[in-house]
PAFIGU-38133 format. One record per residue: residue number from 0; x, y, z of N, C-alpha, C in turn; residue in three letters. Coordinates in steps of 0.1 Angstrom, whole numbers. Layout:
// PAFIGU-38133
+-----+--------+---------+-------+---------+----------+-------+--------+---------+-------+-----+
:   k : n_east : n_north :  n_up : ca_east : ca_north : ca_up : c_east : c_north :  c_up :   r :
+-----+--------+---------+-------+---------+----------+-------+--------+---------+-------+-----+
: NUM :      X :       Y :     Z :       X :        Y :     Z :      X :       Y :     Z : ALA :
...
+-----+--------+---------+-------+---------+----------+-------+--------+---------+-------+-----+
//
This chain:
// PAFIGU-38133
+-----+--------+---------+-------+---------+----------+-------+--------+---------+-------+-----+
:   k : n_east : n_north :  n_up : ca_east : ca_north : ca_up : c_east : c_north :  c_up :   r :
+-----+--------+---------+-------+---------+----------+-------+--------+---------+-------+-----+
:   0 :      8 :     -12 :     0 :       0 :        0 :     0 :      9 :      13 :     0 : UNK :
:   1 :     21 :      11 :     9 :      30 :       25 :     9 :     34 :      26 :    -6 : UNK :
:   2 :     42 :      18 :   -11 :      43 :       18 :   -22 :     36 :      24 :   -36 : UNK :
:   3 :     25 :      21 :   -34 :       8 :       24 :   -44 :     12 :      41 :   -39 : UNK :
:   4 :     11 :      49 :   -29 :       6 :       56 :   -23 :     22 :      64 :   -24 : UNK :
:   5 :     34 :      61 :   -24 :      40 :       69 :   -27 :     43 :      71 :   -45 : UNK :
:   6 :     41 :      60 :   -51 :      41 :       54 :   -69 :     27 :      67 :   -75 : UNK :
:   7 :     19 :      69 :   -66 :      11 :       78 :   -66 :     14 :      95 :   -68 : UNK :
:   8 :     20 :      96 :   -54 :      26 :      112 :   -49 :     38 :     115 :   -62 : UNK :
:   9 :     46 :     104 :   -68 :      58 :      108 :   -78 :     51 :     112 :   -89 : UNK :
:  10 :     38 :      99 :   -92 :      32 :      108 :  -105 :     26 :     116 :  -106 : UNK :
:  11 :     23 :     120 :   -93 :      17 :      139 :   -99 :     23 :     147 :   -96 : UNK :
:  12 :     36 :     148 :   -89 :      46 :      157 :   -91 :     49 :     158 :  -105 : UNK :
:  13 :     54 :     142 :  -107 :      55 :      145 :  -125 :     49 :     147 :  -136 : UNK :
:  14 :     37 :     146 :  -132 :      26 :      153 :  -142 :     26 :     169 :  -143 : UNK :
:  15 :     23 :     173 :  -130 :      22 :      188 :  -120 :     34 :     195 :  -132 : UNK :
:  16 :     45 :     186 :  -131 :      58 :      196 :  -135 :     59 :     195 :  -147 : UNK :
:  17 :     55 :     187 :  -156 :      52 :      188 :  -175 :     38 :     197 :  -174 : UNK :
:  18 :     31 :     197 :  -167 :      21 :      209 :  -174 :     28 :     222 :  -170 : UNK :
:  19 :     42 :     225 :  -161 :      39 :      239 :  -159 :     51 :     241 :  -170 : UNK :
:  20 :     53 :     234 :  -174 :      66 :      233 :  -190 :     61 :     236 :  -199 : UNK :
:  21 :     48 :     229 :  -201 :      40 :      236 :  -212 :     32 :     243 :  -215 : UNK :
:  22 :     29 :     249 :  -203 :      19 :      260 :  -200 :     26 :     270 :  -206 : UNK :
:  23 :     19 :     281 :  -211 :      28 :      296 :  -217 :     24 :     306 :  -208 : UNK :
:  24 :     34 :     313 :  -203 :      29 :      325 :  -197 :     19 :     335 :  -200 : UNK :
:  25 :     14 :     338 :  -193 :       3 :      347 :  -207 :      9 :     363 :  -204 : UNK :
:  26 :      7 :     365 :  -219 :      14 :      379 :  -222 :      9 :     392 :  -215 : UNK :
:  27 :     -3 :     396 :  -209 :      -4 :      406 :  -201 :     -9 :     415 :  -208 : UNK :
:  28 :     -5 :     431 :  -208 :     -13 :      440 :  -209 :     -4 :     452 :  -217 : UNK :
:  29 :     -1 :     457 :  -226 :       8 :      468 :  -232 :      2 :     479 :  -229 : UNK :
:  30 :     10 :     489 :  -222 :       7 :      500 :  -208 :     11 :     513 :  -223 : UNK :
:  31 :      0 :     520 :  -219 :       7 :      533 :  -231 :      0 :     547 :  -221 : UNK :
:  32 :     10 :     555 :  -216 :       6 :      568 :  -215 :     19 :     576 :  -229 : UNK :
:  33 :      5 :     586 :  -226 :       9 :      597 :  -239 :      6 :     613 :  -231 : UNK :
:  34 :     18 :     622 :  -233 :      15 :      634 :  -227 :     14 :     644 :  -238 : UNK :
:  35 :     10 :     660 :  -232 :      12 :      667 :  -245 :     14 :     678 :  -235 : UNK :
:  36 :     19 :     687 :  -247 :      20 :      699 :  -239 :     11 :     709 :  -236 : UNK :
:  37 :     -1 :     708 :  -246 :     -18 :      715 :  -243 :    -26 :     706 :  -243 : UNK :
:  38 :    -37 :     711 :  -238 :     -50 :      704 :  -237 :    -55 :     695 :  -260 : UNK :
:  39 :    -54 :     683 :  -254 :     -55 :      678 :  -272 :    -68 :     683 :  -269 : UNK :
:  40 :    -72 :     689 :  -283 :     -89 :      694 :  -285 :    -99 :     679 :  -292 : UNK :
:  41 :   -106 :     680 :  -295 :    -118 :      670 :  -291 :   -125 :     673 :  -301 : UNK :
:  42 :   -128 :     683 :  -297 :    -139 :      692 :  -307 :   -144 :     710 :  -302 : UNK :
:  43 :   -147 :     714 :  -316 :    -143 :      727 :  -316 :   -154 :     733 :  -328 : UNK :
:  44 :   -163 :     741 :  -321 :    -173 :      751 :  -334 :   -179 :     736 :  -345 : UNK :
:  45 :   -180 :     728 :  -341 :    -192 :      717 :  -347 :   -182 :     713 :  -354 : UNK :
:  46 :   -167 :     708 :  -352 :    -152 :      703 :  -356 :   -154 :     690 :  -350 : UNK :
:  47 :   -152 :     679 :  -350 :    -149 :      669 :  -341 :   -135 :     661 :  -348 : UNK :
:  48 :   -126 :     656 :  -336 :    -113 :      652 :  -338 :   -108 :     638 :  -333 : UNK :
:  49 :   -104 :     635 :  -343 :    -101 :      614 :  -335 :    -88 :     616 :  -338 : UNK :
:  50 :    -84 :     608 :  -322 :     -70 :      606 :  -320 :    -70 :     595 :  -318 : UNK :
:  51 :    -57 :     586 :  -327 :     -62 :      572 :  -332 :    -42 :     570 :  -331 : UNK :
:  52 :    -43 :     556 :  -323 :     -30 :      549 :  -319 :    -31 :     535 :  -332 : UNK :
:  53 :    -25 :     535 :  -340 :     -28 :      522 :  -349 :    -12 :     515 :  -347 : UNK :
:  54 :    -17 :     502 :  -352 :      -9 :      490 :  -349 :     -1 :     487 :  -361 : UNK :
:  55 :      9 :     477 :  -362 :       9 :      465 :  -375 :     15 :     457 :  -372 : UNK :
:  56 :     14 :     442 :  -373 :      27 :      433 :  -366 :     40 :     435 :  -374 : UNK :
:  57 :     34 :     438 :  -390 :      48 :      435 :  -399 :     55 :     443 :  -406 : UNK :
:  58 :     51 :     458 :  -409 :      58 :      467 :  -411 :     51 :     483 :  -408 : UNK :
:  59 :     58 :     493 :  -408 :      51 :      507 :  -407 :     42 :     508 :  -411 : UNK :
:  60 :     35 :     520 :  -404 :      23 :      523 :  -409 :     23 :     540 :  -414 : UNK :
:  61 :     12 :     541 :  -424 :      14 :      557 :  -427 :     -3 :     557 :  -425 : UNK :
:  62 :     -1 :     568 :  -428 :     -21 :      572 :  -423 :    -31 :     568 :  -431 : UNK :
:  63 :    -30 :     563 :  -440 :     -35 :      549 :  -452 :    -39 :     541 :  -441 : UNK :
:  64 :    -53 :     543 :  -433 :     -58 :      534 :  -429 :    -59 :     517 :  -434 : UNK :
:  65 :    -50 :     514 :  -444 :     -49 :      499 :  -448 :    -40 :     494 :  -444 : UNK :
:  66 :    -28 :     506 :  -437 :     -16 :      501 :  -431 :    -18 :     498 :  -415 : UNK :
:  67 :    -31 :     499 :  -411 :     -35 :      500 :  -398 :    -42 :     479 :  -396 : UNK :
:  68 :    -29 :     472 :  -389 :     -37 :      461 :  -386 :    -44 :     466 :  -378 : UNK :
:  69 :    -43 :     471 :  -370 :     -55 :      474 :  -355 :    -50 :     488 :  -352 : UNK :
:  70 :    -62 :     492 :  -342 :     -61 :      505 :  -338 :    -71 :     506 :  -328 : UNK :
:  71 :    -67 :     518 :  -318 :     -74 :      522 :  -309 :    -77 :     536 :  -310 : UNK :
:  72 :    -93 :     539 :  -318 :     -99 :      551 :  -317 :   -104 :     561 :  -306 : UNK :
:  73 :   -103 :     573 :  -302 :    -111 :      581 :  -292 :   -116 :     593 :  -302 : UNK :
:  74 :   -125 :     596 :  -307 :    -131 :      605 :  -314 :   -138 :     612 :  -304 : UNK :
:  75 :   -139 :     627 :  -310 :    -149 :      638 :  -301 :   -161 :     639 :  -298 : UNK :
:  76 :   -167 :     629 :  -311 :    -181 :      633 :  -314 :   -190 :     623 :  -299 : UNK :
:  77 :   -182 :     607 :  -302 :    -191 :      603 :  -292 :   -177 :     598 :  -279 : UNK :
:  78 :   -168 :     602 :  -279 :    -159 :      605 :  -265 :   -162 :     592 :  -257 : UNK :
:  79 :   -156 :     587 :  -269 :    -152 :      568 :  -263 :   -141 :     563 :  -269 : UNK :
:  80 :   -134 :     553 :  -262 :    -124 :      548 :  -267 :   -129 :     536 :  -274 : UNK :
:  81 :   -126 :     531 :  -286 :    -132 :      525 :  -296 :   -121 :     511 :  -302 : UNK :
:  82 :   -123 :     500 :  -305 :    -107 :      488 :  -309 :   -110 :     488 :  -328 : UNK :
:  83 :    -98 :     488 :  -331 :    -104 :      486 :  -344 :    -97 :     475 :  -353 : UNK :
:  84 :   -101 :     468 :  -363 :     -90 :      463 :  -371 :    -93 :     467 :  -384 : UNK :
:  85 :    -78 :     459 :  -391 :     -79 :      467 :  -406 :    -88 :     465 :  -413 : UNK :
:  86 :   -100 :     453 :  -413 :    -110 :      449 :  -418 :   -123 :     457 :  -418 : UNK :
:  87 :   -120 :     463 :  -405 :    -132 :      473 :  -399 :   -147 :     460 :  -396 : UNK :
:  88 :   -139 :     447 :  -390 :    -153 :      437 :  -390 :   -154 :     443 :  -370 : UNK :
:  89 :   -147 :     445 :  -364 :    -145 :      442 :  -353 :   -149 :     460 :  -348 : UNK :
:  90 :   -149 :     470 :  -359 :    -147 :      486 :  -351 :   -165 :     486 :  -343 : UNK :
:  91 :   -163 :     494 :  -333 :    -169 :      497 :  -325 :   -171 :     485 :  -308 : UNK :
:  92 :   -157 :     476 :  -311 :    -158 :      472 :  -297 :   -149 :     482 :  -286 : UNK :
:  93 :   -161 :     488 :  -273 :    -155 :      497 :  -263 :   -140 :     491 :  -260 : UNK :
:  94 :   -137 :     499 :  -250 :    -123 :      494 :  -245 :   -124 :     505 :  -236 : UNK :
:  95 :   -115 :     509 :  -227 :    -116 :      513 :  -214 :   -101 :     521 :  -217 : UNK :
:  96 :   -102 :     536 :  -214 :     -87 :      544 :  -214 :    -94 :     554 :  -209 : UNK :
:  97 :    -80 :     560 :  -203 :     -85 :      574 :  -200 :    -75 :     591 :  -203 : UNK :
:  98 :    -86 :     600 :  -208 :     -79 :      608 :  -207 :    -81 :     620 :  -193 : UNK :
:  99 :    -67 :     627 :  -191 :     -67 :      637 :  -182 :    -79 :     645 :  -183 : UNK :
: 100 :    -84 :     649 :  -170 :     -93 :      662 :  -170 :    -90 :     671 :  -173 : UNK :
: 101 :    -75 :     675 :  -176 :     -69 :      690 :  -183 :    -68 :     688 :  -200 : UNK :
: 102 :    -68 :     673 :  -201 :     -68 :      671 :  -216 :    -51 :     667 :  -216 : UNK :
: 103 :    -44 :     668 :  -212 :     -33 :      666 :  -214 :    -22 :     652 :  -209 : UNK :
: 104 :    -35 :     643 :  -210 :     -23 :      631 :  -208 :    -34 :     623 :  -211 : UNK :
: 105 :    -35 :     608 :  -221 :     -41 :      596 :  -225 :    -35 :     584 :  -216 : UNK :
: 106 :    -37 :     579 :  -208 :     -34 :      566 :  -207 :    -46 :     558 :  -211 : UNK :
: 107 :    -37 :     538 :  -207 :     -44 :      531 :  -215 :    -34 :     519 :  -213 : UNK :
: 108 :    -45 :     505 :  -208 :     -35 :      494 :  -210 :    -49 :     487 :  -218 : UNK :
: 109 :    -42 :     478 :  -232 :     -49 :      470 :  -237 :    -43 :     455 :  -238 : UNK :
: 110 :    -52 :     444 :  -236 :     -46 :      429 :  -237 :    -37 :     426 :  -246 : UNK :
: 111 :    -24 :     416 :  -249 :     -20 :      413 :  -260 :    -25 :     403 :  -263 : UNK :
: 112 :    -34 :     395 :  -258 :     -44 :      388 :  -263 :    -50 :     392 :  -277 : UNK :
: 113 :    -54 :     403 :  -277 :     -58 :      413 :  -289 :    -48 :     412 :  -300 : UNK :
: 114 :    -34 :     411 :  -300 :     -25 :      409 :  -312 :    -20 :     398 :  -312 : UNK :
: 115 :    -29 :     382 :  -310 :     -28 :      370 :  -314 :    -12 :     368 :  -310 : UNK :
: 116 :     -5 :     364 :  -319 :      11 :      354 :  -315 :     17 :     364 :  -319 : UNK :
: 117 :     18 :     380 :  -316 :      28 :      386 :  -324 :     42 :     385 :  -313 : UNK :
: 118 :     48 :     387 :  -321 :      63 :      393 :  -306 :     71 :     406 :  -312 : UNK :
: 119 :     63 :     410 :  -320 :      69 :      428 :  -317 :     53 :     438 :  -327 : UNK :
: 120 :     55 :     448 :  -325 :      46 :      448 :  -332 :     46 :     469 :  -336 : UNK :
: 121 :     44 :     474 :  -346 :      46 :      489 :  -348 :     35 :     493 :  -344 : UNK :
: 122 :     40 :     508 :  -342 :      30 :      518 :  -337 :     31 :     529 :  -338 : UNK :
: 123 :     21 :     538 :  -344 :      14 :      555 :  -346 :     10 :     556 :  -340 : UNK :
: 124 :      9 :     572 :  -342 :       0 :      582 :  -336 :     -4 :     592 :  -343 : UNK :
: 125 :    -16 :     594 :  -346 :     -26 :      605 :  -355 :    -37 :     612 :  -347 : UNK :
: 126 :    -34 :     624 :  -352 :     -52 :      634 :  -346 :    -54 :     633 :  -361 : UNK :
: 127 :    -67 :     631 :  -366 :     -76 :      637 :  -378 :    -83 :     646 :  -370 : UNK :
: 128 :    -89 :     652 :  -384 :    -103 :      661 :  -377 :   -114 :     648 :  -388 : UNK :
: 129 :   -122 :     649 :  -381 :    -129 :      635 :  -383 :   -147 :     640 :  -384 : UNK :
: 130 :   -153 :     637 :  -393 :    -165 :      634 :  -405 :   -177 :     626 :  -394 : UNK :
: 131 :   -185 :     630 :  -382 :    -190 :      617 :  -378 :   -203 :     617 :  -384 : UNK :
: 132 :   -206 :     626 :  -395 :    -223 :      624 :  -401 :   -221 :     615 :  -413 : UNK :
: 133 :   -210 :     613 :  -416 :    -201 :      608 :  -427 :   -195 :     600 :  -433 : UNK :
: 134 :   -195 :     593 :  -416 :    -183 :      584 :  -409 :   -179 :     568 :  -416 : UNK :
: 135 :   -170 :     566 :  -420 :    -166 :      552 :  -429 :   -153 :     553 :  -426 : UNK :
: 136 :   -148 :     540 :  -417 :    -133 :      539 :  -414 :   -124 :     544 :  -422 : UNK :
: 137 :   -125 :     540 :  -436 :    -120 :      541 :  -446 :   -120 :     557 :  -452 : UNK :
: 138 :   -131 :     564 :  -449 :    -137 :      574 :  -459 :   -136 :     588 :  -447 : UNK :
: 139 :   -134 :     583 :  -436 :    -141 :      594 :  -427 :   -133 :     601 :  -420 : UNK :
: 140 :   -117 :     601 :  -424 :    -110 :      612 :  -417 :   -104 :     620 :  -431 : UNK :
: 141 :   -110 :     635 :  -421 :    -106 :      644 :  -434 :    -93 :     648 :  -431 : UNK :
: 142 :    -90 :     659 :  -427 :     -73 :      664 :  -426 :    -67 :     660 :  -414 : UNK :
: 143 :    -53 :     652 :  -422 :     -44 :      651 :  -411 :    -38 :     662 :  -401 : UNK :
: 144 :    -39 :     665 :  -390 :     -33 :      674 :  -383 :    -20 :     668 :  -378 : UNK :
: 145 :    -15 :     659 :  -375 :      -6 :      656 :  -370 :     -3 :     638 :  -373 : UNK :
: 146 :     11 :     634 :  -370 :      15 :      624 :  -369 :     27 :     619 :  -363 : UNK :
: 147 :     27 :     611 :  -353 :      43 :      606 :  -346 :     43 :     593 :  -344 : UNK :
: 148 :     58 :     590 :  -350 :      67 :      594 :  -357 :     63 :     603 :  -368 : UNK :
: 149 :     71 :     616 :  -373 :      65 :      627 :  -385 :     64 :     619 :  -396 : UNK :
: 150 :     78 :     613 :  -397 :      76 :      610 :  -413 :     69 :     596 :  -414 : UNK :
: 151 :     62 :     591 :  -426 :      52 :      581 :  -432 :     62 :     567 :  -431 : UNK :
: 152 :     74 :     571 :  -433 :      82 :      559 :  -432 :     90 :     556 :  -415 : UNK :
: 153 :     84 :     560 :  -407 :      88 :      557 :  -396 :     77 :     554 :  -383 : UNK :
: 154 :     79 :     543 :  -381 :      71 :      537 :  -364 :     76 :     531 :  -355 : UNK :
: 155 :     73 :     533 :  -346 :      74 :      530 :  -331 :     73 :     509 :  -331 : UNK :
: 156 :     88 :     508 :  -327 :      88 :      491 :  -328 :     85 :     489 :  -314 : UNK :
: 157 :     76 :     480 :  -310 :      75 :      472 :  -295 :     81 :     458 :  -296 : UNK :
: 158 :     88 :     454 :  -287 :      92 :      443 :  -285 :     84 :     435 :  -275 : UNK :
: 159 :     74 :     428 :  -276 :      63 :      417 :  -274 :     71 :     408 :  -265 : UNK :
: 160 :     85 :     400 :  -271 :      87 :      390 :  -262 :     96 :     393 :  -253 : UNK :
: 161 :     95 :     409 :  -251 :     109 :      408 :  -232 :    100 :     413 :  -230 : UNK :
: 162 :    101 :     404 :  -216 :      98 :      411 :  -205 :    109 :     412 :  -193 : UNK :
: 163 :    108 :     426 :  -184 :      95 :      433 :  -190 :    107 :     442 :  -198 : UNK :
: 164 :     93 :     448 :  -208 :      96 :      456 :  -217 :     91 :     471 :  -213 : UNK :
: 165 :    101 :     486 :  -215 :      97 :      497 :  -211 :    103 :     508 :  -223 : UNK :
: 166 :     92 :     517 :  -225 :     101 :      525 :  -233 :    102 :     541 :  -231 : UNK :
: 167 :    105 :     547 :  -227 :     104 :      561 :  -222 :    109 :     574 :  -233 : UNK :
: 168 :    106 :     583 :  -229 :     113 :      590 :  -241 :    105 :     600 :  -239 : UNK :
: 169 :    116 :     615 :  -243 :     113 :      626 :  -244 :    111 :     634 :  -257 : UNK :
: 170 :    101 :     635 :  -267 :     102 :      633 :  -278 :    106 :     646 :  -286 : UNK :
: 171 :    115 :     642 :  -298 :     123 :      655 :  -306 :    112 :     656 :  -314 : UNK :
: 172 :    104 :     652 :  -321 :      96 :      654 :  -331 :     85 :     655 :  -326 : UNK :
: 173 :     72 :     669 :  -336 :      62 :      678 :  -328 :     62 :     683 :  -313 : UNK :
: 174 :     73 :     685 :  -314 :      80 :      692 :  -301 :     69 :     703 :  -295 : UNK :
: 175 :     60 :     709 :  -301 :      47 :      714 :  -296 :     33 :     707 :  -295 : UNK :
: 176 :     38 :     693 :  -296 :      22 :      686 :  -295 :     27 :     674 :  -286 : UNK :
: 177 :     36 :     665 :  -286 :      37 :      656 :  -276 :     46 :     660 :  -269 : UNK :
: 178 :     47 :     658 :  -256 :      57 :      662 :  -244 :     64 :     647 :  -237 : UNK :
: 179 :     58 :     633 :  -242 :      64 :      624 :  -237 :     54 :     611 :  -237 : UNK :
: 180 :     62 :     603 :  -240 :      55 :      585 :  -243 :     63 :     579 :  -236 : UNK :
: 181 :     57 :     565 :  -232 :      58 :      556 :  -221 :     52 :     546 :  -222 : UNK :
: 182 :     56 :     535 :  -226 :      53 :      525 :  -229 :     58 :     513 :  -220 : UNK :
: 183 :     48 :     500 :  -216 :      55 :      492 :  -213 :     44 :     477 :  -209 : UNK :
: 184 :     49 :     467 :  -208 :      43 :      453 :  -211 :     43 :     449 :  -194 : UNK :
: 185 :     29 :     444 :  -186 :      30 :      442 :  -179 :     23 :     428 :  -177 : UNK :
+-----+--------+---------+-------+---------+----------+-------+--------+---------+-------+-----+
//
């Protein structure tokens, strides 16, 4: 019976210890605050403005919403934070962020659950002034007002598989519109 009973206790240790081998950590949450140096506007004299963080796993993005695998919208008109993907099957699922009461800082953690198996993944940043009687992912932002990184050929790389991963930075470009990003994988 000792025998049975310790032949027992060995194999679920060693079961116990091949499931925690094959178990995967799960990836957590990509932490984004964004500062600026004025209040970002929203909307303005019947203006409304979407500030829009877009994604890609596999190369830059430029404001060619086609280059956007995913994206996270806050528009003025209805002052929600919005998920999107490049298909636009998925836009209008809520998501939870917040911005400052002075207007001057966005934070925001979203699942990487959301970007399937990637392990790095690019990233923008755009204000449009934004169409909402009008509105078609594709069709509904009128003038670019801004973009960071400036130029079309340059985005923001995250690295997905360190952890942890942090990125900080005091930013040289639109030196009158962003005051500082912060990024990090928790």
């Amino acid at each position: 019976m000792k025998k049975i009973v310790i032949l027992l206790i060995v194999g679920l240790i060693f079961i116990s210890g091949c499931a925690r081998t094959v178990t995967q950590r799960p990836k957590g949450y990509l932490g984004i605050s964004i500062s600026f140096y004025r209040p970002l506007i929203l909307s303005i004299d019947g203006s409304y403005y979407a500030f829009i963080i877009a994604f890609n796993e596999n190369n830059v993005i430029t404001e060619d919403p086609n280059t956007w695998q995913y994206y996270i919208e806050y528009d003025g008109f209805n002052q929600k934070f919005m998920w999107g993907r490049n298909d636009f099957s998925s836009y209008g699922t809520l998501l939870s962020g917040k911005f400052s009461e002075d207007g001057t800082n966005f934070s925001f953690k979203i699942s990487l659950n959301l970007f399937s198996n990637a392990t790095s993944l690019y990233m923008k940043i755009f204000y449009f002034v934004y169409d909402p009687f009008v509105y078609d992912p594709l069709q509904g932002f009128r003038d670019l007002y801004w973009q960071y990184p400036d130029s079309d050929s340059e985005s923001i790389r995250i690295d997905l598989s360190n952890y942890p991963y942090s990125y900080n930075s005091v930013l040289t470009g639109n030196i009158n519109i962003i005051s500082g990003l912060s990024l990090w994988i928790e």
